[in-house]
MARPA-621327 format. One record per residue: x, y, z of N, C-alpha, C in turn; residue number from 1. Coordinates in Angstrom, 1 decimal. Example, Ala and Ser with C-alpha at 12.3 -4.5 7.8 and 13.67 -1.06 7.14 Angstrom:
PT    n_c1    n_c2    n_c3   ca_c1   ca_c2   ca_c3    c_c1    c_c2    c_c3  num
PT    13.2    -5.7     7.8    12.3    -4.5     7.8    13.2    -3.3     7.8    1
PT    12.8    -2.2     7.1    13.7    -1.1     7.1    12.9     0.0     7.9    2
# end
This chain:
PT    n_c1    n_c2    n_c3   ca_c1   ca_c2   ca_c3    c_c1    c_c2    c_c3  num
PT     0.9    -1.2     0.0     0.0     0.0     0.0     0.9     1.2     0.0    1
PT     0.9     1.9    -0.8     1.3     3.3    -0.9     0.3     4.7    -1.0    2
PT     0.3     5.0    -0.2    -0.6     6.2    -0.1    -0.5     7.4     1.3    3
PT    -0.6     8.0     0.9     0.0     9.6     2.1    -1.8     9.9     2.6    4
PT    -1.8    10.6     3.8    -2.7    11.3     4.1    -2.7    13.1     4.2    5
PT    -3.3    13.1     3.7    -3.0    15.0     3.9    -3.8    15.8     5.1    6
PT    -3.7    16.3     5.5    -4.6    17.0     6.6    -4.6    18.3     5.9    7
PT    -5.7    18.2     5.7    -6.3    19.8     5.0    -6.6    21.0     5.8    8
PT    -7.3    20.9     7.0    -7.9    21.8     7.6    -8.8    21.1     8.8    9
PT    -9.0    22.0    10.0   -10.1    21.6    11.0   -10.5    22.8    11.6   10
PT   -11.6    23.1    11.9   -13.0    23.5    12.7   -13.0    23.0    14.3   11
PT   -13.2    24.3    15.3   -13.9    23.2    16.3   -15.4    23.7    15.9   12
PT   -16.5    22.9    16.3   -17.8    22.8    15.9   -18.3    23.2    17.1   13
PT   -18.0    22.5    18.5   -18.8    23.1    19.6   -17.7    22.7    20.7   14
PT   -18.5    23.8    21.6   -17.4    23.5    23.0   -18.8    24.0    24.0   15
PT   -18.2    23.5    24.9   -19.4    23.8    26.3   -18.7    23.6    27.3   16
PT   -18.7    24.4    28.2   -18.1    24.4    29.5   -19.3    24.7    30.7   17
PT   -19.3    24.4    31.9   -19.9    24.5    32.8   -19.4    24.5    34.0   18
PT   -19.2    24.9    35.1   -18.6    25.0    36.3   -19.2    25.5    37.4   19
PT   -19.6    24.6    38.7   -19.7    25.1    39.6   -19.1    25.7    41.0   20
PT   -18.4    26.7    41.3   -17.9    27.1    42.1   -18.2    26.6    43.6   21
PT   -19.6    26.6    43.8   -19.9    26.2    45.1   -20.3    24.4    45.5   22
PT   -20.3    23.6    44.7   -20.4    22.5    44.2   -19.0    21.5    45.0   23
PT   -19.1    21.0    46.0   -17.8    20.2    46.8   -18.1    18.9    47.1   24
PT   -17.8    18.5    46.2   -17.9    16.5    45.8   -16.6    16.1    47.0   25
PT   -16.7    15.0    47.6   -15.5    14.3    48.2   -14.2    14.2    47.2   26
PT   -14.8    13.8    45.7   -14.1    13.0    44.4   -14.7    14.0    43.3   27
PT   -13.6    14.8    43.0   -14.4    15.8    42.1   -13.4    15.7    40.7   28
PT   -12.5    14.0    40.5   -12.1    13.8    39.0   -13.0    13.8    38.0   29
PT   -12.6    14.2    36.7   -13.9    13.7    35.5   -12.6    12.5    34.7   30
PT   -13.4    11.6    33.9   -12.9    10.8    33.3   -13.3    11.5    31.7   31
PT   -12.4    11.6    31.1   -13.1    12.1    29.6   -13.6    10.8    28.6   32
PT   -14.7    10.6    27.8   -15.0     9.7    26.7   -14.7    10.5    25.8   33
PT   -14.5     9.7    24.5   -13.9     9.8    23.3   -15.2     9.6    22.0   34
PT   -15.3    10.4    21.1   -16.1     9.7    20.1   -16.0    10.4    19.0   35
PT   -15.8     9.4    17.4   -15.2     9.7    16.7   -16.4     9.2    15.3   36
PT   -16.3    10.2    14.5   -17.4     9.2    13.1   -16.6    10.0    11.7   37
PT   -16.7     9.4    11.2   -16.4     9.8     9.5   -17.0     9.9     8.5   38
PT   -17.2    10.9     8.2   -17.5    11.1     6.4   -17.1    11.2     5.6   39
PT   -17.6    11.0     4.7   -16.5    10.7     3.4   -17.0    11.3     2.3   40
PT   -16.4    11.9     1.6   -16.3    13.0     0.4   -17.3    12.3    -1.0   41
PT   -16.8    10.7    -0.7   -17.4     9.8    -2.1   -17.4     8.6    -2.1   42
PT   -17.6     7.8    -3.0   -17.6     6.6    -3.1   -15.8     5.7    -2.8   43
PT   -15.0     6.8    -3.4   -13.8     6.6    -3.6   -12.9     6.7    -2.2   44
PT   -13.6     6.9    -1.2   -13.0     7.1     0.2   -11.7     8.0     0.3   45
PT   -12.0     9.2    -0.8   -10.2     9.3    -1.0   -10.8    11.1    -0.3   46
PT   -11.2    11.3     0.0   -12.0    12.3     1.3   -12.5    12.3     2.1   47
PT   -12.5    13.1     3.0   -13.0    12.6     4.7   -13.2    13.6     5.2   48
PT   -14.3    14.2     6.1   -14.1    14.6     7.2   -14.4    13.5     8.8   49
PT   -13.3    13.8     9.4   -13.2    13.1    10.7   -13.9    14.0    11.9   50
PT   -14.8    13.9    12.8   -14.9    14.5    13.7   -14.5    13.6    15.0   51
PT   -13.7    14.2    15.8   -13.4    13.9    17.0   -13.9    15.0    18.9   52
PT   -14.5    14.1    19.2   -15.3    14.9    20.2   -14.9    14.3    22.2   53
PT   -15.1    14.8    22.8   -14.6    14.2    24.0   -15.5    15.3    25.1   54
PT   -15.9    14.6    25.9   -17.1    14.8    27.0   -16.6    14.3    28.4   55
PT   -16.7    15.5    29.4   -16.5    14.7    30.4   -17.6    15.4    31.8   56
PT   -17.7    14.7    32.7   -18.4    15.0    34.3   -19.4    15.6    33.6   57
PT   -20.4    16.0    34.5   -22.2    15.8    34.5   -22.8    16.9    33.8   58
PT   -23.6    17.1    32.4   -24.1    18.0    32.2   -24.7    19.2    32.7   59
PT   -25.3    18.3    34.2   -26.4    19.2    35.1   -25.8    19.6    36.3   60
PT   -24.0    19.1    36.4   -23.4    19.5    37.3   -24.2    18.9    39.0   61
PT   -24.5    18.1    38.8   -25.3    17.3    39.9   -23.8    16.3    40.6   62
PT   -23.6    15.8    39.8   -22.1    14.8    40.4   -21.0    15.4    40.5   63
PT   -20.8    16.4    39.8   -19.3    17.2    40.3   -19.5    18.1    39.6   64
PT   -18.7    19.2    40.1   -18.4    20.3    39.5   -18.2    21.1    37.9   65
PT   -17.8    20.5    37.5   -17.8    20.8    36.0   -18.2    19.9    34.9   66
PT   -18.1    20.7    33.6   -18.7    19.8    32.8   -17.9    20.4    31.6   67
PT   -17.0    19.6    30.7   -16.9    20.0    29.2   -17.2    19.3    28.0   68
PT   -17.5    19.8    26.8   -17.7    19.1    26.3   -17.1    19.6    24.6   69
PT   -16.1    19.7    23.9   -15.4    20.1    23.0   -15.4    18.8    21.5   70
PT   -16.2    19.4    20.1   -16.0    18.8    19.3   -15.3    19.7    18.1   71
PT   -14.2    18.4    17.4   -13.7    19.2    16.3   -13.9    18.4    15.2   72
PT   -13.4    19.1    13.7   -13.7    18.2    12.8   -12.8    18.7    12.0   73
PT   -12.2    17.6    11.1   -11.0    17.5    10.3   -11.1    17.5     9.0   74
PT   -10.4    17.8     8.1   -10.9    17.0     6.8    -9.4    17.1     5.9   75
PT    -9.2    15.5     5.1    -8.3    14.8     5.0    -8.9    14.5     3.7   76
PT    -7.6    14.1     2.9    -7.4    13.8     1.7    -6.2    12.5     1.5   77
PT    -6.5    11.6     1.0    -5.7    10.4     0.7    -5.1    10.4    -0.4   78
PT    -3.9    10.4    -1.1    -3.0    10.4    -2.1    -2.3     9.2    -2.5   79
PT    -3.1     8.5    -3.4    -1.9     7.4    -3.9    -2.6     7.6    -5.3   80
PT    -1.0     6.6    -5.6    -0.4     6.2    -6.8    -1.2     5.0    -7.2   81
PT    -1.5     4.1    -6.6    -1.8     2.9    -6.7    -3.3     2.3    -6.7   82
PT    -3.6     1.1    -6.7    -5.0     0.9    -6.0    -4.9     0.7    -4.6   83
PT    -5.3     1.2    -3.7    -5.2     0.9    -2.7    -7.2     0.4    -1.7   84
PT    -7.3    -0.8    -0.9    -8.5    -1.2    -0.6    -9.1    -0.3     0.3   85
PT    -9.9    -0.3     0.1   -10.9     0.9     1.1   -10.5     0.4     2.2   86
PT   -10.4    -0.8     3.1    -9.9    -0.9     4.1    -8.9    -0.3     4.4   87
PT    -8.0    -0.4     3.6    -6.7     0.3     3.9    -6.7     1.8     4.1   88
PT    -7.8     2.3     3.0    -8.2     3.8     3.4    -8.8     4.1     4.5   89
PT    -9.7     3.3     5.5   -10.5     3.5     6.5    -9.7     3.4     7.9   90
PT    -8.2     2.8     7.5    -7.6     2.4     8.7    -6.7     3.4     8.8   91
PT    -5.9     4.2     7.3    -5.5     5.6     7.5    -6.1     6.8     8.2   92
PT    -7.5     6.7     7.8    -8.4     7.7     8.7    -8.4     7.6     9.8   93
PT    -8.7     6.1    10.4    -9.6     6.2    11.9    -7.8     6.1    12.5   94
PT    -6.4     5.9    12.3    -5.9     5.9    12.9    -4.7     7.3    12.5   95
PT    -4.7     7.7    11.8    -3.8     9.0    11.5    -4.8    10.0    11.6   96
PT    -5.7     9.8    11.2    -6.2    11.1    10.9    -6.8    11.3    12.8   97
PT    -7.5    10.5    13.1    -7.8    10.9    15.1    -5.9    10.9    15.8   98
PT    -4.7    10.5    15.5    -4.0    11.0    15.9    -3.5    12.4    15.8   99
PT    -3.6    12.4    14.3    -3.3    14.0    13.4    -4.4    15.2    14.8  100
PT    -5.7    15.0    14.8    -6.9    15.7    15.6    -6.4    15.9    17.1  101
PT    -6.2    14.4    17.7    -5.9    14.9    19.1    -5.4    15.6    19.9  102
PT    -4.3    16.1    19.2    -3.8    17.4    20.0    -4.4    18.6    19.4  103
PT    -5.1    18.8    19.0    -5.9    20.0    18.7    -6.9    20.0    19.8  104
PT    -7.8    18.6    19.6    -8.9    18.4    20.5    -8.1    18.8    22.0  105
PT    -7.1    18.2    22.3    -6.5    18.2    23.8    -6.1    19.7    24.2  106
PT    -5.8    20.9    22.9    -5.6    22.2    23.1    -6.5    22.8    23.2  107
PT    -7.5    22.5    22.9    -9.0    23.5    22.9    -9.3    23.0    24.3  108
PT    -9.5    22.0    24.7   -10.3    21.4    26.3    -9.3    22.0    26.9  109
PT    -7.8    22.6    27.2    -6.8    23.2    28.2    -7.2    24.7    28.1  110
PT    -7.5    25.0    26.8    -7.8    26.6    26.4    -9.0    27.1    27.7  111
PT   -10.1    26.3    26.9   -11.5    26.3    27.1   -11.4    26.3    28.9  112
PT   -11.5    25.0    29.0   -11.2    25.1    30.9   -10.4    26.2    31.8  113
PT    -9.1    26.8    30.8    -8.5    27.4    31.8    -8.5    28.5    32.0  114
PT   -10.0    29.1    31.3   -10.0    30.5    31.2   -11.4    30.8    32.3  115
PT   -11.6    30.0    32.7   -12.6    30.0    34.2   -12.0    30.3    35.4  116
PT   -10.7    30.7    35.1   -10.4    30.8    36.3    -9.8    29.7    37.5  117
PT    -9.7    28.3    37.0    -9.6    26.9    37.4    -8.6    26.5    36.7  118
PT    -8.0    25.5    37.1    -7.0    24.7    36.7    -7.4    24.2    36.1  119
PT    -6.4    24.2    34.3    -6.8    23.8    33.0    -6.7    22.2    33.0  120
PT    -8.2    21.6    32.4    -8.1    20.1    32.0    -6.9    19.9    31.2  121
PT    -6.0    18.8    31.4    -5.5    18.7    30.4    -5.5    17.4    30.7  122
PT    -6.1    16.8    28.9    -6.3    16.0    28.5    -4.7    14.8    28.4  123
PT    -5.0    13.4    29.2    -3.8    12.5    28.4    -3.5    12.2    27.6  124
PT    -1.8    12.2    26.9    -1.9    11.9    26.0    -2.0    10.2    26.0  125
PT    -2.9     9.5    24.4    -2.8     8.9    23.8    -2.2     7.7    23.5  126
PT    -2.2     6.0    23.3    -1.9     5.3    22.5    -2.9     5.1    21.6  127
PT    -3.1     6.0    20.4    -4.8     6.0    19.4    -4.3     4.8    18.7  128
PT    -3.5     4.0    18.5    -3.4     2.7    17.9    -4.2     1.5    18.4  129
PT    -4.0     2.0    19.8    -4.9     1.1    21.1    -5.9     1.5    21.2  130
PT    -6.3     2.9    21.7    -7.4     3.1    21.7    -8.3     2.8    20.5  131
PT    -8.2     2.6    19.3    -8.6     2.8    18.3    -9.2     1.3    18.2  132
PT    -8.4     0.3    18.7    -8.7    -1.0    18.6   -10.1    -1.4    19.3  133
PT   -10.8    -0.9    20.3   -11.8    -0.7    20.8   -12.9    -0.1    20.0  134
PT   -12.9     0.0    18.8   -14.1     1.0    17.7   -13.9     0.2    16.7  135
PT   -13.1    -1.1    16.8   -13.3    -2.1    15.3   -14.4    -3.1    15.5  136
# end
């Protein structure tokens, strides 16, 4: 298989933050979820937009203190020479292309959080090879 990925451009789409000040849980960690979908430009898989989104602690702020929720979206271009199998294209996406995203996604949730006045989430980094194995 020969073929490059290009990262064209990304958008964040939505962010939401929430925080309660007076809100004192014993355990006031959030664990962040991950979630990721693809579209694709055409039949030829050789376009994509990726969105990558991550959510954490209670909307309603009922279980702890804060709440964020940050989505972005990417869009990618696949380059080959060759024929290359749509599998092969779907596995450059879901694994370069949410690597390529991550630290964008991980810079906006430190941005976003740390302008409340609170100590910025920052998000861990990554094994997206692993994590990624979990969405096959």
């Amino acid at each position: 298989m020969k073929a490059s990925l290009q990262f064209k451009d990304y958008h964040v789409i939505e962010t939401i933050y929430r925080f309660d000040p007076f809100f004192e849980p014993e355990d006031d960690t959030v664990s962040p979820s991950f979630e990721f979908e693809i579209e694709y430009g055409d039949e030829s898989k050789t376009a994509a937009w990726l969105t990558l989104s991550t959510e954490m602690g209670d909307p309603n702020l009922k279980s702890n203190s804060v709440f964020v929720k940050v989505s972005i979206v990417g869009y990618f271009e696949i380059d080959s020479d060759e024929n290359v199998s749509v599998d092969d294209l779907i596995s450059l996406y879901k694994i370069n292309g949410v690597a390529i995203l991550y630290p964008y996604l991980r810079a906006q949730v430190s941005d976003l959080t740390g302008k409340g006045n609170e100590q910025s989430i920052i998000l861990p980094t990554l094994n997206i090879v692993e994590v990624m194995k979990s969405y096959e």
